[in-house]
Each structure stands twice: as structure tokens, then as C-alpha cells.
SESEMI-200717 format. One record per residue (C-alpha): residue number from 1; residue in one letter; chain; x negated, y negated, z. Coordinates in nm, 4 decimals. Each point is the difference from the previous one (the first is absolute). Layout:
<num=NUM residu=a chaine=A px=X py=Y pz=Z>
...
//
This chain:
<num=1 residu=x chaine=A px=0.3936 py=0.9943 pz=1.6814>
<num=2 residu=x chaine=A px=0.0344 py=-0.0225 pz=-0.3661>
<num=3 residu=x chaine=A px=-0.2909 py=-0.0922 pz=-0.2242>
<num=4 residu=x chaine=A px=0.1956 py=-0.2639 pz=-0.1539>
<num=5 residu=x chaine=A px=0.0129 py=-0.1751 pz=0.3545>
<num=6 residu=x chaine=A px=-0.3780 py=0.0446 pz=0.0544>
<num=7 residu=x chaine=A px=-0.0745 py=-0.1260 pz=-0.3069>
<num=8 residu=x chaine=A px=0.2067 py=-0.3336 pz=0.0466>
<num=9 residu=x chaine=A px=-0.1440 py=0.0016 pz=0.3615>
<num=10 residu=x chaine=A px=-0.3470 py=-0.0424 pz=-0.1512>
<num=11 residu=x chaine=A px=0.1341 py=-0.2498 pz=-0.2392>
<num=12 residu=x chaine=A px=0.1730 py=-0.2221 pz=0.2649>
<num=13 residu=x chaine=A px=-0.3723 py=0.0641 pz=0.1852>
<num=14 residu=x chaine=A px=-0.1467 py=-0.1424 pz=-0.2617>
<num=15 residu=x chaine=A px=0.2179 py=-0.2694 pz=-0.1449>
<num=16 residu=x chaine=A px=0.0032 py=-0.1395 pz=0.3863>
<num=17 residu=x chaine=A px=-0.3639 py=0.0507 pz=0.0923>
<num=18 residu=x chaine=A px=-0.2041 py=-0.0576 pz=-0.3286>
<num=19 residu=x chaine=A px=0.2244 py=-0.1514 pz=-0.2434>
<num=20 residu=x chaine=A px=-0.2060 py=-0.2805 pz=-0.0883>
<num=21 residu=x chaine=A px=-0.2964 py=0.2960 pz=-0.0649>
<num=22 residu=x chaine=A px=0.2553 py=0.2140 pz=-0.1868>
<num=23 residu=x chaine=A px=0.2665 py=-0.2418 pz=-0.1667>
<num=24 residu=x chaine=A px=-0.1774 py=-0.0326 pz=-0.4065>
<num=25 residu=x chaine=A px=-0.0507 py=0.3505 pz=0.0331>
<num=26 residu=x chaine=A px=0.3794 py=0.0801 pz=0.0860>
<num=27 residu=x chaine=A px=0.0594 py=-0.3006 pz=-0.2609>
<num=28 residu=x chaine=A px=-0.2071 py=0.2071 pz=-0.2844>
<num=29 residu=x chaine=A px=0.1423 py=0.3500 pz=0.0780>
<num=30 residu=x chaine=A px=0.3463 py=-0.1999 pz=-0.0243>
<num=31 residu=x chaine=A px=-0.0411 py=-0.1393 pz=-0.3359>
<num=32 residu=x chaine=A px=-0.1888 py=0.3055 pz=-0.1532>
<num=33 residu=x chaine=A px=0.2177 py=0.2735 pz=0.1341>
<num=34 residu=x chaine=A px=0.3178 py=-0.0908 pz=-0.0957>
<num=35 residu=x chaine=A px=0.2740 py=0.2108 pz=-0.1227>
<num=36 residu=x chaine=A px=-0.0663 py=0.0216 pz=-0.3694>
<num=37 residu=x chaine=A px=-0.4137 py=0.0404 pz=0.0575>
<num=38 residu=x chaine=A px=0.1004 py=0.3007 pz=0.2719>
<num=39 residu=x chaine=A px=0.2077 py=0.1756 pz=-0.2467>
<num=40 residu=x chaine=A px=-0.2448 py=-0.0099 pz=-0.2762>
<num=41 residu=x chaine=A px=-0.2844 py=0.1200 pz=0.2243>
<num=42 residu=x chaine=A px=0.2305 py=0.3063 pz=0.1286>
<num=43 residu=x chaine=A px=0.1458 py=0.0388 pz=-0.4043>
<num=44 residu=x chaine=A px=-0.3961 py=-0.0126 pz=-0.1137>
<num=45 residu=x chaine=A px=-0.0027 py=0.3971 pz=0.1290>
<num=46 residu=x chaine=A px=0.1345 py=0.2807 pz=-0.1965>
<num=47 residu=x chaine=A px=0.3146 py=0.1990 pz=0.1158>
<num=48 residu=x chaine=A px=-0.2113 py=0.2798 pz=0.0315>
<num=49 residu=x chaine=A px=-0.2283 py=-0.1717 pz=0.2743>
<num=50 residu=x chaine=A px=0.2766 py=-0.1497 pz=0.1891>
<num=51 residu=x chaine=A px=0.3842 py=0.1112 pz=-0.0788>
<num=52 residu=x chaine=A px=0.2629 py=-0.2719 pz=-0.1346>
<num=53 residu=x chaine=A px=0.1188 py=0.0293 pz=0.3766>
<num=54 residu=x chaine=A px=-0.2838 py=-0.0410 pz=0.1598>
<num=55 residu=x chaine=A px=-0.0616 py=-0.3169 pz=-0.1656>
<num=56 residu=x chaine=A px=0.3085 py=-0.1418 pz=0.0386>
<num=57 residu=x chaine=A px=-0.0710 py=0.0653 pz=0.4240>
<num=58 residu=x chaine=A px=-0.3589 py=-0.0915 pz=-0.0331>
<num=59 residu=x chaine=A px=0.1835 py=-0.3650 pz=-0.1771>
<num=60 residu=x chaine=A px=0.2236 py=-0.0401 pz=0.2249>
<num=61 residu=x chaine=A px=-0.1926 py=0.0826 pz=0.3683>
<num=62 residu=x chaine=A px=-0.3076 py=-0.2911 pz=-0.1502>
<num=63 residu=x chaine=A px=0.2491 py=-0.2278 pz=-0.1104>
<num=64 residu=x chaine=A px=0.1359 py=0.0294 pz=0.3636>
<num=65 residu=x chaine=A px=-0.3110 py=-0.0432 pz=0.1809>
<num=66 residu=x chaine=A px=-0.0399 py=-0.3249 pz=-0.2611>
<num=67 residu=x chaine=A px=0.3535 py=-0.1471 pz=0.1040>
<num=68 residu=x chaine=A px=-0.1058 py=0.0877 pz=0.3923>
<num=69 residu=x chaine=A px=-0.3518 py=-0.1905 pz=-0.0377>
<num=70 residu=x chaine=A px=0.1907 py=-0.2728 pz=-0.1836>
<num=71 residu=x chaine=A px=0.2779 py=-0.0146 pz=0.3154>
<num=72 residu=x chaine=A px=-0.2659 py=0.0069 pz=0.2717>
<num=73 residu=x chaine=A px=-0.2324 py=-0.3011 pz=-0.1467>
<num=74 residu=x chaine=A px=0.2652 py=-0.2045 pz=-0.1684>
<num=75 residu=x chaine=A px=0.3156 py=0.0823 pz=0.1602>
<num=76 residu=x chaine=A px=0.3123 py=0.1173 pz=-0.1853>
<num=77 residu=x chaine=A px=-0.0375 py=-0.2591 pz=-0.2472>
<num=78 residu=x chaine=A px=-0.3338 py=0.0796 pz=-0.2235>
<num=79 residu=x chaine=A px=-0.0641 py=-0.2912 pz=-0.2010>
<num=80 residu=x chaine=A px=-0.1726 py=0.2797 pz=-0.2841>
<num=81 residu=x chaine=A px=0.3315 py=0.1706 pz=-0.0687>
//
């Protein structure tokens, strides 16, 4: 099974059994973590840390895992797009 499955396994877990617990902190990480706040925390580190390619991965796998917490507790259409 791949990772990315488990992970949206715990997130339908979660969004199903505690949503009401967990929905204005999905709502905050939503908001905050958008695209342009991801890429300036990743761009904040010097090429020498993380490589120009690395960063561009590191980008795109959390904006991924955003747009997959986004699909799982507000279906395909987010209303913070």
C-alpha cells in the first residue's frame, strides 16, 4: 500500500469519525498553508541546505497533501481556493 493511500485513509478516519473535533483545525491549516505561504516557507532555505530540486518536490508533495485534505473534508469543490 502506498503512503499516499494511508495517509488519506487516516484522513477519511478522521474527517468521518471526529470531524466536528478536527474541522477549525483542518479549516486553519487550510487557510495558512496555502500555495504561496508553502512556497515561501520551502524558498526561506538556502540552495545549499535544500537543492532548487528538492524544493520544487518538497512544494509540490505539501501542496498535494493540502489539495487531498481539502478533497476529503470539503469535497472536490473547496470553497478556500
Amino acid at each position: 500500500m502506498k503512503k499516499e493511500n494511508l495517509h488519506n485513509e487516516v484522513l477519511t478516519f478522521m474527517a468521518e469519525n471526529y470531524y466536528d473535533d478536527t474541522k477549525k483545525l483542518i479549516d486553519k491549516i487550510v487557510i495558512v498553508l496555502d500555495k504561496k505561504n508553502i512556497a515561501s516557507l520551502i524558498n526561506r532555505y538556502p540552495n545549499d541546505i535544500i537543492s532548487p530540486l528538492k524544493k520544487e518536490l518538497l512544494e509540490f508533495f505539501l501542496n498535494k497533501k493540502i489539495e487531498y485534505l481539502k478533497n476529503i473534508y470539503y469535497g472536490k469543490e473547496s470553497y478556500y481556493e
